[in-house]
C-alpha positions as CSV (number, residue, x, y, z in Angstrom):
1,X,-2.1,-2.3,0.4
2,X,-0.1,-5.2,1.2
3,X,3.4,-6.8,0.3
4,X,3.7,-7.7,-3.4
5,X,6.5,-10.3,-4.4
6,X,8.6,-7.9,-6.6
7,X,11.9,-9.0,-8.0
8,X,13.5,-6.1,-6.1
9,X,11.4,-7.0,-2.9
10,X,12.6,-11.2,-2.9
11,X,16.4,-10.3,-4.3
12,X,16.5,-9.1,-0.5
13,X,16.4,-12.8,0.6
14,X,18.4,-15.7,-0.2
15,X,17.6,-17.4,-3.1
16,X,16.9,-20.2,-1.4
17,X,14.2,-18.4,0.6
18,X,12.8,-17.0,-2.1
19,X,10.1,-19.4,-2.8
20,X,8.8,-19.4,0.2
21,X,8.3,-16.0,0.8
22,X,6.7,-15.6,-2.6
23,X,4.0,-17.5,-1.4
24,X,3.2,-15.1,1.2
25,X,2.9,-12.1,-1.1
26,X,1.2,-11.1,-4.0
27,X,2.0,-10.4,-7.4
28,X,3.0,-7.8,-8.9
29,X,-0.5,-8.2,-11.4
30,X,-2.4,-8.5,-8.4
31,X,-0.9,-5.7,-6.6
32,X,-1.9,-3.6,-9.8
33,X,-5.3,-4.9,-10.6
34,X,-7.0,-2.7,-7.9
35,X,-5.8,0.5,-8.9
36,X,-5.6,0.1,-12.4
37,X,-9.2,-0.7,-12.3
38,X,-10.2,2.3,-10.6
39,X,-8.6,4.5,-13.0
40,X,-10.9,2.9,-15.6
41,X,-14.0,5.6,-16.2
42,X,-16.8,3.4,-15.0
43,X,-15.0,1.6,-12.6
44,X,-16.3,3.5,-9.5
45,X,-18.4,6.8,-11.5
46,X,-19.4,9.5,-9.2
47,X,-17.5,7.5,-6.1
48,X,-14.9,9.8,-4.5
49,X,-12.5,9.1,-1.3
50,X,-13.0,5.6,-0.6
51,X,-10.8,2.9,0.4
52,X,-10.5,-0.3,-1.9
53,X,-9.3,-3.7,-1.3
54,X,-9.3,-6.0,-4.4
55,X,-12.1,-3.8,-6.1
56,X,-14.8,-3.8,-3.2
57,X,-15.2,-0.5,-0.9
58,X,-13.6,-1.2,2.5
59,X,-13.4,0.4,5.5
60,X,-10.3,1.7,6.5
61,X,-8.7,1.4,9.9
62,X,-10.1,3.5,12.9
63,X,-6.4,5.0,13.1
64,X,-7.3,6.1,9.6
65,X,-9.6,8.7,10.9
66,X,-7.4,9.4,14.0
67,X,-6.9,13.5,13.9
68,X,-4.4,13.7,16.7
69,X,-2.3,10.4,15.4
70,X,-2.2,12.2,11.9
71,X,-0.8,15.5,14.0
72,X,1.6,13.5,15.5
73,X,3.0,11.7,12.5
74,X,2.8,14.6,10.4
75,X,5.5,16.3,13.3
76,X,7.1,13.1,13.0
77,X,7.8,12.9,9.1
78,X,8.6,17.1,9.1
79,X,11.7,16.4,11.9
80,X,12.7,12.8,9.9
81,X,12.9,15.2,6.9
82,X,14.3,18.3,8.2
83,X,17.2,16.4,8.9
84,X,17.8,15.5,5.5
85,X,18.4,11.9,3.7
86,X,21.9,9.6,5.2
């Protein structure tokens, strides 16, 4: 989770900008560590379902959990993609 300073992410803003906002975000090794981590066999043995942040078990927003906002953006996505990509 979070925004990760990719070359195709900053090449949206100005080169000028670009700086700046890359201080904001993380890098692309960062953005990877996490999950490349937990593909490693002892990483998180016999763990299944949770919710990392930067290797450590976190709890996930309440929405997470949220049966009637998952029906309602499941509805959502099926009408967005009924209708087919512009």
């Amino acid at each position: 989770p979070g925004v990760i300073g990719t070359d195709g992410l900053l090449n949206y803003f100005p080169a000028l900008l670009r700086p700046f906002v890359a201080v904001f975000t993380g890098t692309p090794e960062r953005g990877a560590d996490t999950p490349v981590w937990l593909a490693t066999p002892a990483a998180v043995e016999g763990a299944t379902g949770g919710y990392y942040i930067r290797r450590h078990l976190a709890r996930p927003n309440p929405r997470a959990d949220d049966a009637d906002l998952a029906r309602k953006f499941w509805a959502a996505s099926e009408a967005l993609a009924s209708r087919g990509c512009p």
